[in-house]
gemmi code that builds the backbone of each chain (N, CA, C; Angstrom):
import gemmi

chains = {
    "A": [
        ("UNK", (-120.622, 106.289, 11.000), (-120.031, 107.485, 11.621), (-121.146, 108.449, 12.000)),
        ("UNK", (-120.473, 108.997, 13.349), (-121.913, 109.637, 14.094), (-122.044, 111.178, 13.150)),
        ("UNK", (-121.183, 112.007, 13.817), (-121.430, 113.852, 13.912), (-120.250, 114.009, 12.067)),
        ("UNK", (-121.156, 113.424, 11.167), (-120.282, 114.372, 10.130), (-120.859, 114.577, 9.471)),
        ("UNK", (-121.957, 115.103, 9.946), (-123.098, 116.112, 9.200), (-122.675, 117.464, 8.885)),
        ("UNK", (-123.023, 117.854, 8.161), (-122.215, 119.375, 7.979), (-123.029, 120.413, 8.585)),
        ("UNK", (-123.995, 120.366, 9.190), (-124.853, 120.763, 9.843), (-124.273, 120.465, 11.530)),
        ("UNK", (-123.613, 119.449, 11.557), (-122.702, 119.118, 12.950), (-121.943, 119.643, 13.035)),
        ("UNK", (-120.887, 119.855, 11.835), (-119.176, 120.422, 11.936), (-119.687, 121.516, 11.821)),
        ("UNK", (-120.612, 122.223, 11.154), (-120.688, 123.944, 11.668), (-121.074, 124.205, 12.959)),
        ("UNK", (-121.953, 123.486, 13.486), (-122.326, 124.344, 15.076), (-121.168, 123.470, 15.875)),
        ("UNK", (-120.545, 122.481, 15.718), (-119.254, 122.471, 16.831), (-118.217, 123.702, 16.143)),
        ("UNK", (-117.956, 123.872, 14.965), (-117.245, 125.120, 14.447), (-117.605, 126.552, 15.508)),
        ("UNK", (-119.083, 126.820, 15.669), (-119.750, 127.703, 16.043), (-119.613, 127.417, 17.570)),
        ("UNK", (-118.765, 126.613, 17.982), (-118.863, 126.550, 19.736), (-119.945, 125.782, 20.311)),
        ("UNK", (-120.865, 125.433, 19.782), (-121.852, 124.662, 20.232), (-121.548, 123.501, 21.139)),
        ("UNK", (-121.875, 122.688, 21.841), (-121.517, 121.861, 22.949), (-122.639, 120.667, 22.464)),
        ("UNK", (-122.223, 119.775, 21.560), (-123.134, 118.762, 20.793), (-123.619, 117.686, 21.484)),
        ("UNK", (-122.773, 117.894, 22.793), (-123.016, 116.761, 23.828), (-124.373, 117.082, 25.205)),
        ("UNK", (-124.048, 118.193, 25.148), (-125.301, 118.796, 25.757), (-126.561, 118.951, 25.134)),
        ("UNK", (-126.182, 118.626, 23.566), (-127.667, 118.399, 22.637), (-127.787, 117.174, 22.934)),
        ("UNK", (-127.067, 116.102, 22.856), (-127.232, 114.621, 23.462), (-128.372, 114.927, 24.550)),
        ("UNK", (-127.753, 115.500, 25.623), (-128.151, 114.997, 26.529), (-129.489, 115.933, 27.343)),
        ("UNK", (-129.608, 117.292, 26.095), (-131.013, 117.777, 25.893), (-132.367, 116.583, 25.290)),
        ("UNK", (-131.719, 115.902, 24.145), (-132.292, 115.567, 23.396), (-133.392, 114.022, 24.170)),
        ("UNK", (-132.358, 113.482, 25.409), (-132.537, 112.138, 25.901), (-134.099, 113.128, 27.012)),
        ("UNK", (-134.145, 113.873, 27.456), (-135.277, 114.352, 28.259), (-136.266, 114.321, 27.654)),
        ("UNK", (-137.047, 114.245, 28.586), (-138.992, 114.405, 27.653), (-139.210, 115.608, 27.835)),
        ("UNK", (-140.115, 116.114, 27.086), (-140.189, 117.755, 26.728), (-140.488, 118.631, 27.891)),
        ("UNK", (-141.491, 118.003, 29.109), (-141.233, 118.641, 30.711), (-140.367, 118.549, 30.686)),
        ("UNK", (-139.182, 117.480, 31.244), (-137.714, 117.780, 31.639), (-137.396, 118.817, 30.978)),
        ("UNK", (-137.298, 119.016, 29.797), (-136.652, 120.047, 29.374), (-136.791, 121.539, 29.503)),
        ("UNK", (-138.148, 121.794, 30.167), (-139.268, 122.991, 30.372), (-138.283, 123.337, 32.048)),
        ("UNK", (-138.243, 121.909, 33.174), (-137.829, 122.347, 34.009), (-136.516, 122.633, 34.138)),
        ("UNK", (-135.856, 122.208, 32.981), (-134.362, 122.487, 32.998), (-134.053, 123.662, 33.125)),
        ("UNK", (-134.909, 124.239, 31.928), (-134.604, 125.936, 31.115), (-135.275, 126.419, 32.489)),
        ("UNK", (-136.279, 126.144, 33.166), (-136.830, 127.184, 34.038), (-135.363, 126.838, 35.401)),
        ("UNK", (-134.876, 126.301, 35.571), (-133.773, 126.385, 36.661), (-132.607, 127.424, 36.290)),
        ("UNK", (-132.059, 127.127, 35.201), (-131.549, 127.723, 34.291), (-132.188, 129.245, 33.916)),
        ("UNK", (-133.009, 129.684, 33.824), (-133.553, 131.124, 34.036), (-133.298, 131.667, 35.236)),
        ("UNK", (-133.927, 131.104, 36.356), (-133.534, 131.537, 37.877), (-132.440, 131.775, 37.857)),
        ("UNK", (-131.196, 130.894, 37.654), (-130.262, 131.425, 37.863), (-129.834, 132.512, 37.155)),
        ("UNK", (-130.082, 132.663, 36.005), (-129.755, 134.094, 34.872), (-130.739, 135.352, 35.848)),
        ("UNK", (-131.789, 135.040, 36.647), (-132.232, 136.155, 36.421), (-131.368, 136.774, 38.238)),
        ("UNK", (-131.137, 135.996, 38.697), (-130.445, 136.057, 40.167), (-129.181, 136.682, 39.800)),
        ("UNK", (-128.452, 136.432, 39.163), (-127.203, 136.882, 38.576), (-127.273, 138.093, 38.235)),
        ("UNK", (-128.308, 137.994, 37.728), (-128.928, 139.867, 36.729), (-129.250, 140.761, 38.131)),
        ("UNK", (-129.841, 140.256, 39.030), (-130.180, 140.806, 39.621), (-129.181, 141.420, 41.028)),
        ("UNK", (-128.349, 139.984, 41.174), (-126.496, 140.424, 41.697), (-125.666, 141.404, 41.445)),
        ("UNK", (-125.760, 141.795, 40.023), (-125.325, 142.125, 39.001), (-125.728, 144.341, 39.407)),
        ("UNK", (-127.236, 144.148, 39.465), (-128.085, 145.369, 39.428), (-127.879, 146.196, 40.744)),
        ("UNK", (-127.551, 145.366, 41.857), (-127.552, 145.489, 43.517), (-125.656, 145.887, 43.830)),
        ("UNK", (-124.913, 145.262, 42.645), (-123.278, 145.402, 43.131), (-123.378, 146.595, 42.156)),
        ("UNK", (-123.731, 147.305, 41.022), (-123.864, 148.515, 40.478), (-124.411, 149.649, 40.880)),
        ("UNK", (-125.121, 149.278, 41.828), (-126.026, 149.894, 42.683), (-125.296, 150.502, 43.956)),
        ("UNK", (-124.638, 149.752, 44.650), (-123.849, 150.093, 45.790), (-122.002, 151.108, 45.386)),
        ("UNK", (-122.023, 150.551, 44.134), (-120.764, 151.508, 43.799), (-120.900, 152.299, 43.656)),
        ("UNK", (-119.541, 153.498, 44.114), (-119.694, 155.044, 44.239), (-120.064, 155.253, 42.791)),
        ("UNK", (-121.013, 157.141, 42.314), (-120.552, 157.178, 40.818), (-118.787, 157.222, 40.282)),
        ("UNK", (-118.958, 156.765, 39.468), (-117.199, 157.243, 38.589), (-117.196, 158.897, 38.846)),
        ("UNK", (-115.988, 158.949, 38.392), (-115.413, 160.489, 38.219), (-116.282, 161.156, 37.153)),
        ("UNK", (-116.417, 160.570, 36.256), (-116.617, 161.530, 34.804), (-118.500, 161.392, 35.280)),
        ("UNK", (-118.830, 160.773, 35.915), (-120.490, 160.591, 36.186), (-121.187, 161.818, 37.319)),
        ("UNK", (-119.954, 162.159, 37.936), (-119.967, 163.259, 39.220), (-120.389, 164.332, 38.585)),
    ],
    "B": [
        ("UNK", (-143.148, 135.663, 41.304), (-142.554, 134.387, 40.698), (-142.226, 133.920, 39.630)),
        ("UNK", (-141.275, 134.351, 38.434), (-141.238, 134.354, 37.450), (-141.474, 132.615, 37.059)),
        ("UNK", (-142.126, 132.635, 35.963), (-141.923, 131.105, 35.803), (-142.965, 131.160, 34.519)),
        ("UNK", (-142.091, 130.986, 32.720), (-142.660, 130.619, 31.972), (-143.511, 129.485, 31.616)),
        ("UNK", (-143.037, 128.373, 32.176), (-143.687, 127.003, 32.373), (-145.201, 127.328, 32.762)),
        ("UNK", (-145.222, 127.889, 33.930), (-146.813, 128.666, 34.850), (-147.502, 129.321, 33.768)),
        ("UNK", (-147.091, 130.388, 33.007), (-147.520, 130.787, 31.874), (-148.491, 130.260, 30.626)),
        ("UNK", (-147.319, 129.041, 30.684), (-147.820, 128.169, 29.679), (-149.271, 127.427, 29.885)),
        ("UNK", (-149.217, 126.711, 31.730), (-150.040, 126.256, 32.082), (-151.352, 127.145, 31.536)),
        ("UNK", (-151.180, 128.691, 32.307), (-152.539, 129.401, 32.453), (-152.956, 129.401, 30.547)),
        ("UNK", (-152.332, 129.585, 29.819), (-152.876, 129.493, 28.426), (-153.723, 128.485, 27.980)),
        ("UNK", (-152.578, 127.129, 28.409), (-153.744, 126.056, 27.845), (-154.811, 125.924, 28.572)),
        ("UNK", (-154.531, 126.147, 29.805), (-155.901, 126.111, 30.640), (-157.321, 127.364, 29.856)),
        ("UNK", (-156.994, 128.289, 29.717), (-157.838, 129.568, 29.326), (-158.266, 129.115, 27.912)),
        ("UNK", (-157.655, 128.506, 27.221), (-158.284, 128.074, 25.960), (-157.909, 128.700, 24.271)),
        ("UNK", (-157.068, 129.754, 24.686), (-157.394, 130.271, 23.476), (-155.970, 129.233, 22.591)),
        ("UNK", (-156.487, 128.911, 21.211), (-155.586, 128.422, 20.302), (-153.932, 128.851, 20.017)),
        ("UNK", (-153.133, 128.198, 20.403), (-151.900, 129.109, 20.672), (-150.631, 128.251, 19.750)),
        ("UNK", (-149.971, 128.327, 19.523), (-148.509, 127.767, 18.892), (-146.986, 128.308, 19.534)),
        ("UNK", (-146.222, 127.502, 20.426), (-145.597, 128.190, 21.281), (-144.608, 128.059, 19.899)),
        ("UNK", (-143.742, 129.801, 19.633), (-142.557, 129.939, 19.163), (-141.484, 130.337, 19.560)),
        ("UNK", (-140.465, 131.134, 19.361), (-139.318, 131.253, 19.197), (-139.021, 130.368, 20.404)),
        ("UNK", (-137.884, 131.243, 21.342), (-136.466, 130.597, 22.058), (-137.514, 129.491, 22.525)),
        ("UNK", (-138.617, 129.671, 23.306), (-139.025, 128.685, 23.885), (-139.731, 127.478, 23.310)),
        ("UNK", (-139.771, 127.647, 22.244), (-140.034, 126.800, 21.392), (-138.425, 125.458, 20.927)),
        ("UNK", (-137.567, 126.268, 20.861), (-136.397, 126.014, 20.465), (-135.623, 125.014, 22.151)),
        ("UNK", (-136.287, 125.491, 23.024), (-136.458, 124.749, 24.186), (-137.153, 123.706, 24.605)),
        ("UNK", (-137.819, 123.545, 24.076), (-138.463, 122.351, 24.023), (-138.105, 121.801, 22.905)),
        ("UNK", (-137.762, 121.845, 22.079), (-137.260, 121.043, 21.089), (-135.353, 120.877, 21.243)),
        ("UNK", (-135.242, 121.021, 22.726), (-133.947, 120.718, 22.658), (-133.115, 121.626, 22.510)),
        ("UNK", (-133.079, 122.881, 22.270), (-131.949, 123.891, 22.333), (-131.640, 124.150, 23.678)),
        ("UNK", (-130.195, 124.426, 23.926), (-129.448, 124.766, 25.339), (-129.412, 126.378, 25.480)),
        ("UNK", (-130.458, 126.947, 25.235), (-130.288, 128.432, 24.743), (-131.228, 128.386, 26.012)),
        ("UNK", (-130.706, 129.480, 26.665), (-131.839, 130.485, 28.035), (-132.722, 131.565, 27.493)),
        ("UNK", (-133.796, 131.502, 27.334), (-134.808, 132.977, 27.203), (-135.807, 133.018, 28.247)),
        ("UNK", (-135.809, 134.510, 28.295), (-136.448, 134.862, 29.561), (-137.581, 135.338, 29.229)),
        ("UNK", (-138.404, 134.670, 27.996), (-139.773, 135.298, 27.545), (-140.652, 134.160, 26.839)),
        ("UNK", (-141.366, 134.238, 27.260), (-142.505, 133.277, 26.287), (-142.668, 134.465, 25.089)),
        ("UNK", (-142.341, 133.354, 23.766), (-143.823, 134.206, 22.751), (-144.699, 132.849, 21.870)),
        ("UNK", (-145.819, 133.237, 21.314), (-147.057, 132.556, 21.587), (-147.533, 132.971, 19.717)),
        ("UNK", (-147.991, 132.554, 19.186), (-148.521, 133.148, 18.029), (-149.865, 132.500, 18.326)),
        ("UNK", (-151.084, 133.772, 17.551), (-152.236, 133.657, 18.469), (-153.005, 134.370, 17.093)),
        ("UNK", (-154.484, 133.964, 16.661), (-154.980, 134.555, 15.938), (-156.154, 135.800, 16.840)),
        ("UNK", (-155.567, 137.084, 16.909), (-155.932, 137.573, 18.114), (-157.230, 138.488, 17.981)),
        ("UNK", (-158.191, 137.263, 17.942), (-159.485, 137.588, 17.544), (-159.922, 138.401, 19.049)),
        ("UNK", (-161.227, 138.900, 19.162), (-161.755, 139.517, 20.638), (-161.919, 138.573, 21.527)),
        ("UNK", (-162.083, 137.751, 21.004), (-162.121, 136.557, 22.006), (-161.335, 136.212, 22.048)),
        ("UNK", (-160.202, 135.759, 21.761), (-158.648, 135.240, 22.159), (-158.019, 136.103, 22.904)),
        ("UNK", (-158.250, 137.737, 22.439), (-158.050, 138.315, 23.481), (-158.163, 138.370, 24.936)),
        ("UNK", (-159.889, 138.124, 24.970), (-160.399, 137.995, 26.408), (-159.781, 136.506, 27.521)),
        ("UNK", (-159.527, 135.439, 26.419), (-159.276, 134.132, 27.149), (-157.477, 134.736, 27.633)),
        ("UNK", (-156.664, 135.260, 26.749), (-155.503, 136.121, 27.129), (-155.641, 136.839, 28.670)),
        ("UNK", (-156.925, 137.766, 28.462), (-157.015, 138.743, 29.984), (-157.076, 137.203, 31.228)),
        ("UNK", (-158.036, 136.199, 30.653), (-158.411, 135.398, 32.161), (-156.964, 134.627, 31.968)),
        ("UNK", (-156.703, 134.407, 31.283), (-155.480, 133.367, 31.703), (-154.378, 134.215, 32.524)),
        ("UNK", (-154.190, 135.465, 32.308), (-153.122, 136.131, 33.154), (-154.045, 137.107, 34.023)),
        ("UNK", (-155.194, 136.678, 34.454), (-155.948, 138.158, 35.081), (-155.754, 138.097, 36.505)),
        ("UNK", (-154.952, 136.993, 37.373), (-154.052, 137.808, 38.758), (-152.408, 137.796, 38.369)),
        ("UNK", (-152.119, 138.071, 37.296), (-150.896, 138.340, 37.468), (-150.329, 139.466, 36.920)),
        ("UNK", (-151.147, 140.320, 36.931), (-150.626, 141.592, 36.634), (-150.241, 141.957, 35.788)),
        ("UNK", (-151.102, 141.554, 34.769), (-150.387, 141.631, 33.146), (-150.602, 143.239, 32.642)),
        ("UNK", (-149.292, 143.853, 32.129), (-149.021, 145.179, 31.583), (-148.437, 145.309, 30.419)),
        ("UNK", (-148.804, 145.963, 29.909), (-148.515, 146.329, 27.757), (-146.604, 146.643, 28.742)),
        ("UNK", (-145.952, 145.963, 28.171), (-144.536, 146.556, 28.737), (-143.949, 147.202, 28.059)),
        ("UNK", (-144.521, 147.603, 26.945), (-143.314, 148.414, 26.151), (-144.542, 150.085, 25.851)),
        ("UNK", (-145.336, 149.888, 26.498), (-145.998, 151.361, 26.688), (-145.386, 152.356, 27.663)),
        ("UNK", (-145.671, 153.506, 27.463), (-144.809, 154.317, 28.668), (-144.743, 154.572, 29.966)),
        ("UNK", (-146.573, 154.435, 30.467), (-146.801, 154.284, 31.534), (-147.360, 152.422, 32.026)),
        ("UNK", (-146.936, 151.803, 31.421), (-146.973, 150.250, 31.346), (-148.608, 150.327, 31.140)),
        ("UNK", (-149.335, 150.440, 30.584), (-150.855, 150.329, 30.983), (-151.176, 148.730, 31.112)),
        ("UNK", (-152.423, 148.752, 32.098), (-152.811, 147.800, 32.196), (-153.429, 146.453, 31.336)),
        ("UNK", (-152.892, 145.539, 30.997), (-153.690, 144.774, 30.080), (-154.954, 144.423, 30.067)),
        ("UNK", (-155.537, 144.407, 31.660), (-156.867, 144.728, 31.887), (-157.757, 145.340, 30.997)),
        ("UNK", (-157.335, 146.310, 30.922), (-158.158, 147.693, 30.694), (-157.982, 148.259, 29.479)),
        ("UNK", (-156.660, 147.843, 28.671), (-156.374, 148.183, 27.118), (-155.497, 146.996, 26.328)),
        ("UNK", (-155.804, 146.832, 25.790), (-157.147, 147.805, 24.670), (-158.515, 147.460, 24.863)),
        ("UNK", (-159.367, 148.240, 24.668), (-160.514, 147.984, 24.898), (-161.665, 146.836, 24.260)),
        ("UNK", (-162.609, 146.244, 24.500), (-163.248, 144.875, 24.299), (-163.353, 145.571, 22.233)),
        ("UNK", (-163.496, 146.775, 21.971), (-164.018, 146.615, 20.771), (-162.946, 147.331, 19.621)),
        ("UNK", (-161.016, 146.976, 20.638), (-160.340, 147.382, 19.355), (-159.732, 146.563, 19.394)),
        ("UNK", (-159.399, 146.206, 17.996), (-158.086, 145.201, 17.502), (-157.048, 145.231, 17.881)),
        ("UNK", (-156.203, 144.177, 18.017), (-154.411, 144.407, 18.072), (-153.957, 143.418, 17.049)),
        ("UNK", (-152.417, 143.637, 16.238), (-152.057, 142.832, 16.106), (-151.162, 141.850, 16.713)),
        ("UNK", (-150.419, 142.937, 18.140), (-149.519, 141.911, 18.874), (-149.629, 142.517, 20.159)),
        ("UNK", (-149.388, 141.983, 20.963), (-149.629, 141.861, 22.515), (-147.849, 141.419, 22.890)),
        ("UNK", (-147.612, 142.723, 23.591), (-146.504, 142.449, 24.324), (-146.219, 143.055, 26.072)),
        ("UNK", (-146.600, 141.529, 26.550), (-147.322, 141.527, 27.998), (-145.703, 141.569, 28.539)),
        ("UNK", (-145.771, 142.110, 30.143), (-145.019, 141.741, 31.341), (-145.956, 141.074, 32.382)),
        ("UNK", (-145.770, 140.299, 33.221), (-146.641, 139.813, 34.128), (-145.530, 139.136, 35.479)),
        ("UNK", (-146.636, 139.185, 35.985), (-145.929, 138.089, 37.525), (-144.856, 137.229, 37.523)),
        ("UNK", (-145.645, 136.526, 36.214), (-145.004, 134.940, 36.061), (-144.288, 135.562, 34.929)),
        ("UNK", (-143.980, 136.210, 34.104), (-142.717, 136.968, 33.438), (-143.068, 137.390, 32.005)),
        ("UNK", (-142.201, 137.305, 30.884), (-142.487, 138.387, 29.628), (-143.264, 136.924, 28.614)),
        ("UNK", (-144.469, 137.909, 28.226), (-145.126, 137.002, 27.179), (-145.424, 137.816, 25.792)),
        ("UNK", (-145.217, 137.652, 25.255), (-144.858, 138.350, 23.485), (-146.008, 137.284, 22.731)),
        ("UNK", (-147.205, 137.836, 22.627), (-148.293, 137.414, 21.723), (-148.498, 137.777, 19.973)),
        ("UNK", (-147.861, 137.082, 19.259), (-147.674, 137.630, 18.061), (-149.223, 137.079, 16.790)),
        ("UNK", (-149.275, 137.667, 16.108), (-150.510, 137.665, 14.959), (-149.606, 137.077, 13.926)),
        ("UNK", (-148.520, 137.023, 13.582), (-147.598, 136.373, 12.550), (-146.136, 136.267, 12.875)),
        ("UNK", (-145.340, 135.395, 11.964), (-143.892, 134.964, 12.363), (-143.532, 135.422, 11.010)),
        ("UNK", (-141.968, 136.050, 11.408), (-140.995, 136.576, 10.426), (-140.887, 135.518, 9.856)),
        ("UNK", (-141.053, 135.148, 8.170), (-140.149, 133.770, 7.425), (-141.320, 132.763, 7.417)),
        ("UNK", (-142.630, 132.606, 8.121), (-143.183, 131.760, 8.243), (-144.707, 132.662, 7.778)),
        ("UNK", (-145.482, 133.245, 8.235), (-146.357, 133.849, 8.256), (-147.723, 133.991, 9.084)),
        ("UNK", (-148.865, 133.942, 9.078), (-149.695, 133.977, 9.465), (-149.708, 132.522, 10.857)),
        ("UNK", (-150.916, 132.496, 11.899), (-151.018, 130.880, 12.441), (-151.693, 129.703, 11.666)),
        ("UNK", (-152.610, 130.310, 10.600), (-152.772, 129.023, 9.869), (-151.463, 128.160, 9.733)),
        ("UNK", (-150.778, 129.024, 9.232), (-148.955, 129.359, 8.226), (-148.358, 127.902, 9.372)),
        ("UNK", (-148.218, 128.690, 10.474), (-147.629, 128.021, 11.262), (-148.357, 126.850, 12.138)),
        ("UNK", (-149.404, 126.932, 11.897), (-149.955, 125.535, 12.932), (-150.008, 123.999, 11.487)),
        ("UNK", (-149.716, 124.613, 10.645), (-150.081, 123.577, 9.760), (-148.792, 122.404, 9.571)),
        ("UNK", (-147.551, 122.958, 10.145), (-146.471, 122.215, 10.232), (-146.087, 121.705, 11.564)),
        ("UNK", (-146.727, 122.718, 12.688), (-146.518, 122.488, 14.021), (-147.028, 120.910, 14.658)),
        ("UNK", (-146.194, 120.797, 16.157), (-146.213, 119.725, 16.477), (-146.819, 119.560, 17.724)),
        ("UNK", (-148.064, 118.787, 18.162), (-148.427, 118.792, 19.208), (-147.712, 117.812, 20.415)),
        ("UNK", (-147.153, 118.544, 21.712), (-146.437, 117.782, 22.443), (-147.262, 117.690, 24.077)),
        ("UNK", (-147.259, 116.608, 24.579), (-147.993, 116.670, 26.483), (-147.105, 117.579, 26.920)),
        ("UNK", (-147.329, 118.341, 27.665), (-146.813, 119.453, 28.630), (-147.352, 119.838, 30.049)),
        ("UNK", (-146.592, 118.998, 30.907), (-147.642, 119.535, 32.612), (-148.704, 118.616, 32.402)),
        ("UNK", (-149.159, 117.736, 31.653), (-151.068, 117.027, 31.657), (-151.527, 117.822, 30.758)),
        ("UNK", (-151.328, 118.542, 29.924), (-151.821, 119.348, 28.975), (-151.269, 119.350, 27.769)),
        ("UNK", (-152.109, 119.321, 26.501), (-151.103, 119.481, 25.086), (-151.286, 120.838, 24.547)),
        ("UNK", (-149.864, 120.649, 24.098), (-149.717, 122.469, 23.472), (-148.748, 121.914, 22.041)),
        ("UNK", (-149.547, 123.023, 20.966), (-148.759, 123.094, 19.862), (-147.623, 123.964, 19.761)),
        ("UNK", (-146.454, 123.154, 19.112), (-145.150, 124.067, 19.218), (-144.768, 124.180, 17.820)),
        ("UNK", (-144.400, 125.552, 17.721), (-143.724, 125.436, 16.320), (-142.715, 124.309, 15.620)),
        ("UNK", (-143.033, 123.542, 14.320), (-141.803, 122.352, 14.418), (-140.621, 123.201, 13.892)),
        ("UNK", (-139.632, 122.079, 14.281), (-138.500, 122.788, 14.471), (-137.806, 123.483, 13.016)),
        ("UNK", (-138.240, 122.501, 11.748), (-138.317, 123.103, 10.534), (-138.076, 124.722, 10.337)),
        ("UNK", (-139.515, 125.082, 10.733), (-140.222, 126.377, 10.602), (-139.220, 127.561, 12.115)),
        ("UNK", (-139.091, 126.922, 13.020), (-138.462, 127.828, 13.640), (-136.832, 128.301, 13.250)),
        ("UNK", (-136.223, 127.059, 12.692), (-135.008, 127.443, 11.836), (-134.874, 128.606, 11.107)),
        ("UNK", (-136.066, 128.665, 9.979), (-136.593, 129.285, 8.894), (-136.959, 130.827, 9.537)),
        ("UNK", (-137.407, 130.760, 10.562), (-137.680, 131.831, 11.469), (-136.371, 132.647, 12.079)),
        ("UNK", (-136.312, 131.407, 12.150), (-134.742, 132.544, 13.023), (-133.272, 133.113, 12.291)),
        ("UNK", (-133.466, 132.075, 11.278), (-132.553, 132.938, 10.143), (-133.344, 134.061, 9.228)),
        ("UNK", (-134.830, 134.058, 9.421), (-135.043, 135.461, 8.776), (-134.808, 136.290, 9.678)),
        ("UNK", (-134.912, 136.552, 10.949), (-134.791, 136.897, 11.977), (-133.204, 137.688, 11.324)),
        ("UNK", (-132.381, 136.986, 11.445), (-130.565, 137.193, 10.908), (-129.924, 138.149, 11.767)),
        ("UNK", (-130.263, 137.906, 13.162), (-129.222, 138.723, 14.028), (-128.687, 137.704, 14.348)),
        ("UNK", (-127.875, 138.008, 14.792), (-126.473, 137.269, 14.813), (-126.453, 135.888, 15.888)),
        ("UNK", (-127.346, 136.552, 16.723), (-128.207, 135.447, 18.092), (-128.576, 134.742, 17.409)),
        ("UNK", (-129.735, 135.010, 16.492), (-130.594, 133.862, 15.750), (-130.171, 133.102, 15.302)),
        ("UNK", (-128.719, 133.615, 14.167), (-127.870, 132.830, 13.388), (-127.488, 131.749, 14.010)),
        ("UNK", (-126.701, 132.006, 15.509), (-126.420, 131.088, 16.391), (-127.548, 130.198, 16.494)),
        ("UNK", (-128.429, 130.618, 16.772), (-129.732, 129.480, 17.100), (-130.233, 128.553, 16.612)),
        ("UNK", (-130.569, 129.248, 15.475), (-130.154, 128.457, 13.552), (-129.263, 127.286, 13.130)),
        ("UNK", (-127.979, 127.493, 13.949), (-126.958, 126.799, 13.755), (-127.016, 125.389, 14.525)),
        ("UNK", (-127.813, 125.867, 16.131), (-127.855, 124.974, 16.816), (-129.051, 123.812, 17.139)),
        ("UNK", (-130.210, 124.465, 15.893), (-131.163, 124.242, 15.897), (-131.341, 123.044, 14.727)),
        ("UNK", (-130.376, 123.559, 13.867), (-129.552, 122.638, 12.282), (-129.295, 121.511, 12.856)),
        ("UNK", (-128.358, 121.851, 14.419), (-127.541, 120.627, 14.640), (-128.324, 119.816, 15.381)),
        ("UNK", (-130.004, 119.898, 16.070), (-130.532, 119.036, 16.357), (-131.690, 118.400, 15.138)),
        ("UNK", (-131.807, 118.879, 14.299), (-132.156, 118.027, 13.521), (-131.684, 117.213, 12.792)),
        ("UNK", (-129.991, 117.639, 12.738), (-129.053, 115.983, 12.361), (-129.174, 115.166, 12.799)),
        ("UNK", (-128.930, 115.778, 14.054), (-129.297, 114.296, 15.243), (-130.691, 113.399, 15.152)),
        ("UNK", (-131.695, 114.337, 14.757), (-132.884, 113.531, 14.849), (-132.666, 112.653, 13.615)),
        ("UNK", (-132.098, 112.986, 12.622), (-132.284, 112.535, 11.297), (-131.191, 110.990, 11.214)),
        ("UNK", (-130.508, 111.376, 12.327), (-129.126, 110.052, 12.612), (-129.969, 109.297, 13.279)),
        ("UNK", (-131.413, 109.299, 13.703), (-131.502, 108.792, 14.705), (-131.281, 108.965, 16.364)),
        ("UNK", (-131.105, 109.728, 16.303), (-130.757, 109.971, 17.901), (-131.813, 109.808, 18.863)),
        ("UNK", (-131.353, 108.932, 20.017), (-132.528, 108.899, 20.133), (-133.835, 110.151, 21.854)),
        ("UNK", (-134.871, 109.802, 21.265), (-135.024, 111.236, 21.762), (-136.383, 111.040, 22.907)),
        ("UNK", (-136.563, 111.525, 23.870), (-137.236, 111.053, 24.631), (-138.600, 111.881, 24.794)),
        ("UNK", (-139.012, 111.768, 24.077), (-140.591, 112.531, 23.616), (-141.947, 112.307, 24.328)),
        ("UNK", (-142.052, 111.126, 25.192), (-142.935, 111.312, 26.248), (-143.103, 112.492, 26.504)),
    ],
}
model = gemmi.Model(1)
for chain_id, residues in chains.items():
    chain = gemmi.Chain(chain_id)
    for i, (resn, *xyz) in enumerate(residues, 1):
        res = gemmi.Residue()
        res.name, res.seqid = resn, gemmi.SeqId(i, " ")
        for name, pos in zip(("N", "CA", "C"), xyz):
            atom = gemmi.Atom()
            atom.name, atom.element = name, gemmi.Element(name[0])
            atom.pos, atom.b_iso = gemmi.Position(*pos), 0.0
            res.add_atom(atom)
        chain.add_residue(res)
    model.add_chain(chain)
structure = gemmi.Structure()
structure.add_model(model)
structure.setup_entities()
């Protein structure tokens, strides 16, 4: 039996996605460098979506 | 161009003795966790310092948590100490630490650490042991998570799983 580590049943408890550790785990340690760096871009594009649509909204009432 | 990977390059290239830790450490060892910062534990002699200035010296490296960002260039100066270096740059946030919460000093930590190829280059990474240990002293609630998920890849290693380490 694979995942009945108790170290398994807590982080699937904890939401963890054990299958995406699979399939972290099958990459060589570049792959995994370029993963997270794709994966940043997009966090930081979002952040930055994010900064530009806050930016263009009127202030609130109570900010006036 | 933000890009920690680039970061990494200019270090090993510049020379100075380094041990990559936290999130990005936890990234290369397989965590699905996003951080948007290198940190580095570094015995941050004057000379580690200086190989620090050339490895980031066109990218605009600035103390980021100073008020007027000062230049990393220019401070601290060749004949004062630091114990930690917390850069912004081009290629993005690099957090140079003199010791790890839970672990201690880089002797502390290079003595368990694991050397992995990276880009044509080898770099020591904290093993994953010690970053566990780290991040639950750490005990914010993030870490805990990290901790948790960091637990759950060393089951896997310990089941065998198998893991592609080239």
């Amino acid at each position: 039996m694979e995942q009945t580590d108790p170290a398994l049943e807590e982080a699937r408890r904890a939401g963890i996605d054990l299958d995406l550790l699979d399939s972290n785990l099958a990459l060589t340690y570049e792959e995994r460098a370029l993963r997270h760096e794709s994966a940043l871009e997009v966090v930081l594009m979002l952040k930055e979506a994010r900064a530009a649509y806050e930016k263009s909204q009127p202030p609130s009432p109570e900010a006036r | 161009m933000k890009s920690l990977n680039l970061l990494l390059q200019r270090l090993a290239d510049a020379g100075p003795e380094f041990v990559v830790i936290g999130g990005y450490a936890g990234v290369l060892h397989g965590s699905s966790y996003v951080t948007n910062d290198l940190d580095i534990c570094v015995v941050l002699t004057r000379e580690n310092v200086a190989k620090l200035r050339t490895a980031f010296a066109d990218l605009h490296p600035v103390h980021r948590l100073t008020h007027r960002k000062l230049s990393f260039a220019g401070y601290p100066p060749a004949d004062q100490e630091v114990a930690n270096l917390y850069l912004e740059t081009d290629g993005g946030i690099v957090d140079v630490l003199g010791d790890v919460l839970g672990i201690g000093d880089y002797a502390s930590l290079r003595r368990h650490a694991v050397e992995i190829p990276l880009f044509g280059r080898r770099c020591w990474v904290m093993s994953l042991e010690d970053l566990i240990r780290s991040k639950e002293a750490l005990g914010r609630e993030k870490d805990l998570l990290t901790a948790k998920e960091l637990r759950a890849i060393a089951a896997k290693r310990k089941q065998g799983k198998p893991e592609n380490i080239s």
